[in-house]
ROVO-309282 format. One record per residue (C-alpha): residue number from 1; residue in one letter; z negated, y negated, x negated. Coordinates in Angstrom, 1 decimal, always signed. Each point is the difference from the previous one (the first is absolute). Example, Ala and Ser with C-alpha at 12.3 -4.5 7.8 and 13.67 -1.06 7.14 Angstrom:
<pts>
n=1&res=A&w=-7.8&v=+4.5&u=-12.3
n=2&res=S&w=+0.7&v=-3.4&u=-1.4
</pts>
This chain:
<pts>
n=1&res=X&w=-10.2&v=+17.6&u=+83.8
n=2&res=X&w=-3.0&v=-2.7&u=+0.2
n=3&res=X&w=-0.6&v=+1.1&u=+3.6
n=4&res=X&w=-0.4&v=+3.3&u=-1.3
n=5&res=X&w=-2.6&v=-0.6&u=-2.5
n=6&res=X&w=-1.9&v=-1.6&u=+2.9
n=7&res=X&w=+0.2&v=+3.1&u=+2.2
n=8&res=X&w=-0.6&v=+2.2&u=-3.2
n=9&res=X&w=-3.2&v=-2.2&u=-0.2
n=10&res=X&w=-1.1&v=+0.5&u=+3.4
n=11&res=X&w=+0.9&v=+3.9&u=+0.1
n=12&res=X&w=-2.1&v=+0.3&u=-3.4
n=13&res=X&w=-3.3&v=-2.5&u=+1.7
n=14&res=X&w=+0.0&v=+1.9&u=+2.9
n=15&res=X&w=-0.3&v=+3.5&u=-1.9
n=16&res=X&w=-2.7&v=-1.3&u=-2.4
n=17&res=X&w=-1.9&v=-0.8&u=+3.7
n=18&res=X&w=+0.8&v=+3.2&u=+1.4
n=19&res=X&w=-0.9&v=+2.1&u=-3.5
n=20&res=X&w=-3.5&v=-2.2&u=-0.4
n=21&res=X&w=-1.3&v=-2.6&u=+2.9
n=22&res=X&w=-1.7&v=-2.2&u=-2.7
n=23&res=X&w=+2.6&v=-0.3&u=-2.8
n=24&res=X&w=+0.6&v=-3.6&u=+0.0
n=25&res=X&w=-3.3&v=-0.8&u=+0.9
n=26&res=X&w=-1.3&v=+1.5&u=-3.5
n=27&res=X&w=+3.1&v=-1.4&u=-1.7
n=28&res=X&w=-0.6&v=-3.5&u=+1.7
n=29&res=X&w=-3.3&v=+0.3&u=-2.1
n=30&res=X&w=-0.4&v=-1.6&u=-3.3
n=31&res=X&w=+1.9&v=+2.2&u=-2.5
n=32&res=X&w=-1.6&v=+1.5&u=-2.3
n=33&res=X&w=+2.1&v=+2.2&u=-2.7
n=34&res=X&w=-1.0&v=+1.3&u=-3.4
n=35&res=X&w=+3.5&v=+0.4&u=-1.6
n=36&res=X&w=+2.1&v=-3.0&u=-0.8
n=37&res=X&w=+4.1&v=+1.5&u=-0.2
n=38&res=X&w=+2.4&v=-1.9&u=-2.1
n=39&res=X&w=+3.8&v=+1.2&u=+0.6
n=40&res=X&w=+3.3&v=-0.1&u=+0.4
n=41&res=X&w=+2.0&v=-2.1&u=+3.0
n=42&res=X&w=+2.0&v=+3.2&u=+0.3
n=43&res=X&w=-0.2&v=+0.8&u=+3.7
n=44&res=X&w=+0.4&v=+3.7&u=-1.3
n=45&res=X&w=-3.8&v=+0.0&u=-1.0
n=46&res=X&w=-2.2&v=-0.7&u=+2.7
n=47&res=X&w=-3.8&v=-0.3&u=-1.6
n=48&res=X&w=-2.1&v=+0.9&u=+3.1
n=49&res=X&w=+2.1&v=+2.9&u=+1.0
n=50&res=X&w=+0.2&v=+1.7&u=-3.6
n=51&res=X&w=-3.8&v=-0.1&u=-0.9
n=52&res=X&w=-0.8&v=+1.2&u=+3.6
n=53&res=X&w=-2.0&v=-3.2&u=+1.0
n=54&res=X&w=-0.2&v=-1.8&u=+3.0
n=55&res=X&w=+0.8&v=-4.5&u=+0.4
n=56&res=X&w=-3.1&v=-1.5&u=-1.5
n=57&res=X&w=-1.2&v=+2.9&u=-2.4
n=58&res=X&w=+2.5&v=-1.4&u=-2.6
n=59&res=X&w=+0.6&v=-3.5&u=-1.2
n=60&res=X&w=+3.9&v=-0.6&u=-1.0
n=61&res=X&w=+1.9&v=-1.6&u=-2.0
n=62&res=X&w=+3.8&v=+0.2&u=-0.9
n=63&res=X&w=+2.7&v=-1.3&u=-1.7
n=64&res=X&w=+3.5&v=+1.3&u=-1.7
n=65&res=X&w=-1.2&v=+2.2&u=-2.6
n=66&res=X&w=-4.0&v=-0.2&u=+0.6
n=67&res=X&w=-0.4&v=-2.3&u=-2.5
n=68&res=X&w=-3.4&v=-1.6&u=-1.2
n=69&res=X&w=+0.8&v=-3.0&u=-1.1
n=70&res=X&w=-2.8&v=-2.5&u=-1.8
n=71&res=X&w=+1.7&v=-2.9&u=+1.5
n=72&res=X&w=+1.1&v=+0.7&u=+3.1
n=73&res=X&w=-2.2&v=-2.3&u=+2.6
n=74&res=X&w=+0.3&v=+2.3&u=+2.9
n=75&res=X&w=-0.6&v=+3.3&u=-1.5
n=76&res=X&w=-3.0&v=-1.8&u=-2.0
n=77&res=X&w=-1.4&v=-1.2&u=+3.4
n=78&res=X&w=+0.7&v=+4.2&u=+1.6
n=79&res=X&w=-1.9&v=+0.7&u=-3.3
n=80&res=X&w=-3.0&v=-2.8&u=+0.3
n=81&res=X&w=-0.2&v=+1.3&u=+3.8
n=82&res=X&w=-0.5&v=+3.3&u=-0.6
n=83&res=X&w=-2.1&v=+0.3&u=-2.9
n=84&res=X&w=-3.0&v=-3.6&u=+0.9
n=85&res=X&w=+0.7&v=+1.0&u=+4.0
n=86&res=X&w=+0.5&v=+2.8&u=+0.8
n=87&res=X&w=-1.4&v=+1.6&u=-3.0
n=88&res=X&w=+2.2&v=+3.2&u=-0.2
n=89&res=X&w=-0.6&v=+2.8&u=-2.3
n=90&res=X&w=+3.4&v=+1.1&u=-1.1
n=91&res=X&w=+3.0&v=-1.8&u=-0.8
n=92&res=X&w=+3.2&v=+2.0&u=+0.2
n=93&res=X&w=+3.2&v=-0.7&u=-1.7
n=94&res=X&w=+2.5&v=+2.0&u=+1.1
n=95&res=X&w=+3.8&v=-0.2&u=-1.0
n=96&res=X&w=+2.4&v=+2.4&u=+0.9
n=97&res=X&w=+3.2&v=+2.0&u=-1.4
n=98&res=X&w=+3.1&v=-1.1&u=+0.1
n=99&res=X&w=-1.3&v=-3.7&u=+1.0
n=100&res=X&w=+3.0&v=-2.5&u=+0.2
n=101&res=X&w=-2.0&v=-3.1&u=-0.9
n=102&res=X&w=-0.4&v=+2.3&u=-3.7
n=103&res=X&w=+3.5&v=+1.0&u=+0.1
n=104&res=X&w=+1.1&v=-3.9&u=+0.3
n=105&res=X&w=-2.2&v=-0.8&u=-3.2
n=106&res=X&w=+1.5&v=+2.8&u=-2.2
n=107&res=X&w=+3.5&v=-0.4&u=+0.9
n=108&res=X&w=+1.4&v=-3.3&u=-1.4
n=109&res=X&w=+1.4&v=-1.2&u=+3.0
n=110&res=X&w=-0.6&v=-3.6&u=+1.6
n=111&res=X&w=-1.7&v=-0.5&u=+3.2
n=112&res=X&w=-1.6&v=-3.5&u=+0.3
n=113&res=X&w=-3.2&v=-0.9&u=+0.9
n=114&res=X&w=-1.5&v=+4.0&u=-0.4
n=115&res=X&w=+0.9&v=+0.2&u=-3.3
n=116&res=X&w=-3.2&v=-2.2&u=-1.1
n=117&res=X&w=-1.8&v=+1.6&u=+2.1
n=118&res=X&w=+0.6&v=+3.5&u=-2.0
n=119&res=X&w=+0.2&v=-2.0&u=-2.9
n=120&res=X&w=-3.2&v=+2.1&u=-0.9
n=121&res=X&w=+1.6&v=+3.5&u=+0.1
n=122&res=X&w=+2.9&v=-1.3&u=-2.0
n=123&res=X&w=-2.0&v=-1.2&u=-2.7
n=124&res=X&w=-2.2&v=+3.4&u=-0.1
n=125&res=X&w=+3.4&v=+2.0&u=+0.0
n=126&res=X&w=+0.7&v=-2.0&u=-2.7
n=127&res=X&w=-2.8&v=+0.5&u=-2.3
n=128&res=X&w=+0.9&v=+4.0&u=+0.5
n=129&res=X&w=+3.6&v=-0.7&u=-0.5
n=130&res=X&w=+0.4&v=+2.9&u=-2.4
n=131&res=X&w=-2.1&v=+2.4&u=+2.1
n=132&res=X&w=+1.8&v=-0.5&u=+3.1
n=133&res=X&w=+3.6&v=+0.2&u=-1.2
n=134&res=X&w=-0.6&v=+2.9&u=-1.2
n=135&res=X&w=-0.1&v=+0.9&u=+3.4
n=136&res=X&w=+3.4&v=+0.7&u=+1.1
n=137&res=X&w=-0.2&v=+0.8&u=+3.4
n=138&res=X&w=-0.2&v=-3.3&u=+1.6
n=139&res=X&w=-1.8&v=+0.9&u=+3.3
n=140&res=X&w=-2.7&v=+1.6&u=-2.6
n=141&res=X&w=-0.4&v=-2.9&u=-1.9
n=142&res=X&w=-0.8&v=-1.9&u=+3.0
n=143&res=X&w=-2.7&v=+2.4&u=+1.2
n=144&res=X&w=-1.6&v=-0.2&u=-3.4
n=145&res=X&w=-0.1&v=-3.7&u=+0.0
n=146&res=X&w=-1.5&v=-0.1&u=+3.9
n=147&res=X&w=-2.9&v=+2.2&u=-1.7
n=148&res=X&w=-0.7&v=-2.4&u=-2.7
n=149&res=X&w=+0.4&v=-2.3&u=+2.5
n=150&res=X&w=-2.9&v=+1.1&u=+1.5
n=151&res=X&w=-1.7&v=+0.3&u=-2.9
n=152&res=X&w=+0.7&v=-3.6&u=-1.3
n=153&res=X&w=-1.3&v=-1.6&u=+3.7
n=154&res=X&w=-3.0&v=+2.1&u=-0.5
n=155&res=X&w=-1.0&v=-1.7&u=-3.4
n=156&res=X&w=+0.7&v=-3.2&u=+1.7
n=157&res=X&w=-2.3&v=+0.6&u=+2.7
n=158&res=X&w=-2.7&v=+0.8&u=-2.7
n=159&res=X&w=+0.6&v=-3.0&u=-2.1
n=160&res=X&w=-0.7&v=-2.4&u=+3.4
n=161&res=X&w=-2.5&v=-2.7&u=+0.0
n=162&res=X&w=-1.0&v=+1.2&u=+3.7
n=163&res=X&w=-0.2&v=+4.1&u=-1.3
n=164&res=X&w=-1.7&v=-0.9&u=-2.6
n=165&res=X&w=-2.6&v=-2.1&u=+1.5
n=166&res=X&w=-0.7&v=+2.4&u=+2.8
n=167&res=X&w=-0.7&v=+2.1&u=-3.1
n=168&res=X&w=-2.1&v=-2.2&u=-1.2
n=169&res=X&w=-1.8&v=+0.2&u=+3.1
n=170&res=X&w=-0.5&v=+3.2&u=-0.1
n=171&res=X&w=+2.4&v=+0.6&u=+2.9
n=172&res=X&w=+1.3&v=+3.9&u=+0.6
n=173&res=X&w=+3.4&v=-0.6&u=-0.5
n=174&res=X&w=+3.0&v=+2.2&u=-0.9
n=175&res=X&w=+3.7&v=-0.5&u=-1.0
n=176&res=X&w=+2.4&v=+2.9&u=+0.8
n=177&res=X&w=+3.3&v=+0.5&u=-1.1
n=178&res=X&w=+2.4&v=+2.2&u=+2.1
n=179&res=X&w=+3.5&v=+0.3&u=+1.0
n=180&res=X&w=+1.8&v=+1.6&u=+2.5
n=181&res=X&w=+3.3&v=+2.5&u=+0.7
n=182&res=X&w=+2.1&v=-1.0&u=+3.2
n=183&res=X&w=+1.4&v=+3.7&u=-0.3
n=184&res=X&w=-3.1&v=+1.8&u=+0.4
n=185&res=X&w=-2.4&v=-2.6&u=+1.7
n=186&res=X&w=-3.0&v=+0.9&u=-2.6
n=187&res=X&w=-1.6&v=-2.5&u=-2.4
n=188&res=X&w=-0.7&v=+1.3&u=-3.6
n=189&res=X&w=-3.4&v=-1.7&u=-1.7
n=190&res=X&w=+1.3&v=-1.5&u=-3.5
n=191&res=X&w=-2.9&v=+0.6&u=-1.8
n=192&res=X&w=-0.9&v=-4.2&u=-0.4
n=193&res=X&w=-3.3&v=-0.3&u=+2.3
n=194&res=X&w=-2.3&v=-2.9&u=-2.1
n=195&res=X&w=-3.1&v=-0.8&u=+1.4
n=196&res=X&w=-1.1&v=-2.1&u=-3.0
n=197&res=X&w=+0.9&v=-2.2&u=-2.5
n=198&res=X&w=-0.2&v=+2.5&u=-3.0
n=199&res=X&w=+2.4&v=+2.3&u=+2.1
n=200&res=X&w=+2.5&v=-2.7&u=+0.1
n=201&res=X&w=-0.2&v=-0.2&u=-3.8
n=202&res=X&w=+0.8&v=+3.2&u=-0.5
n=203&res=X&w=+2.4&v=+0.2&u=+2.3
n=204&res=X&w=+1.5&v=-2.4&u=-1.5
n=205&res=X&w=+0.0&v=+1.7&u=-3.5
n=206&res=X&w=+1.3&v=+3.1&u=+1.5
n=207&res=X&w=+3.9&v=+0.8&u=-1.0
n=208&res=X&w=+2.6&v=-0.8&u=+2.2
n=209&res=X&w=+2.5&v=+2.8&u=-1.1
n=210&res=X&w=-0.4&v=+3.1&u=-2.1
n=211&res=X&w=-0.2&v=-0.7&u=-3.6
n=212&res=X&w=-1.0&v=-3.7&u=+0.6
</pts>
């Protein structure tokens, strides 16, 4: 299997060369993106290939169940990176349906070490207990919590000391909330773009569920 992956990797070079001479040359420039991508270790969703973009027109960053979290060094350090560095434009959160790293914190059974890691989900499925079990459809349930997933990452994102300095700043700079459908490959927008502090706040102060 390994020796594959290294001929796979050849086969795919090679076809970059033949499709464009200069490929690697322009990717062995300095890399410039506007769109940081924060997502899901699923190897199901593949950031490049579902927005269309070629390596070094997005920055990445992934982890079981794109979380944001504010203490986390090394998605703090993505974060830092992007924003003071690189300087990029949008920041993407994107979760997906049917995620197993949400399923995990909704379904009371114990894992180990990932279950403080989606502490965070738990606790937000928690406050919105009643809402959710009225949900009785279980695969449902889930889905709903992976959008307010989304949602709850994005309102971190605008609450960070680096977002909000770049603010500040008067830095053009955007946080997107998205998820994504493994059975039809298409991303649906969630309605959660902030681009300043005041949008946070009211996103924030917007209902969760129906007759909140």
């Amino acid at each position: 299997m390994i020796e594959e992956l290294l001929d796979n990797n050849m086969n795919w070079a090679s076809a970059r060369v033949r499709a464009d001479p200069k490929y690697f040359q322009r990717l062995a420039a300095q890399q410039s993106p506007e769109h940081l991508w924060i997502g899901c270790s699923d190897s199901r969703v593949p950031a490049n290939e579902i927005v269309g973009l070629d390596p070094g027109e997005l920055f990445v960053h992934r982890n079981v169940a794109n979380l944001a979290p504010p203490r986390d060094v090394n998605f703090l350090s993505v974060l830092q990176y992007s924003v003071e560095i690189l300087k990029v434009r949008h920041i993407i959160v994107c979760g997906h349906y049917g995620c197993g790293g949400v399923r995990a914190a909704i379904d009371n059974q114990r894992r180990g070490l990932i279950d403080h890691w989606l502490q965070p989900i738990a606790d937000m499925a928690h406050r919105h207990k009643a809402h959710l079990r009225a949900i009785t459809d279980f695969d449902t349930r889930v889905n709903v919590v992976c959008e307010h997933n989304v949602r709850t990452q994005v309102e971190y994102l605008g609450r960070n000391p680096f977002v909000v300095d770049a603010w500040r700043k008067g830095q053009s700079l955007a946080i997107h909330g998205w998820i994504y459908s493994i059975r039809d490959g298409l991303l649906r927008n969630l309605d959660l773009s902030i681009a300043h502090p005041k949008q946070v706040d009211a996103l924030s102060e917007r209902p969760w569920f129906p007759n909140d």
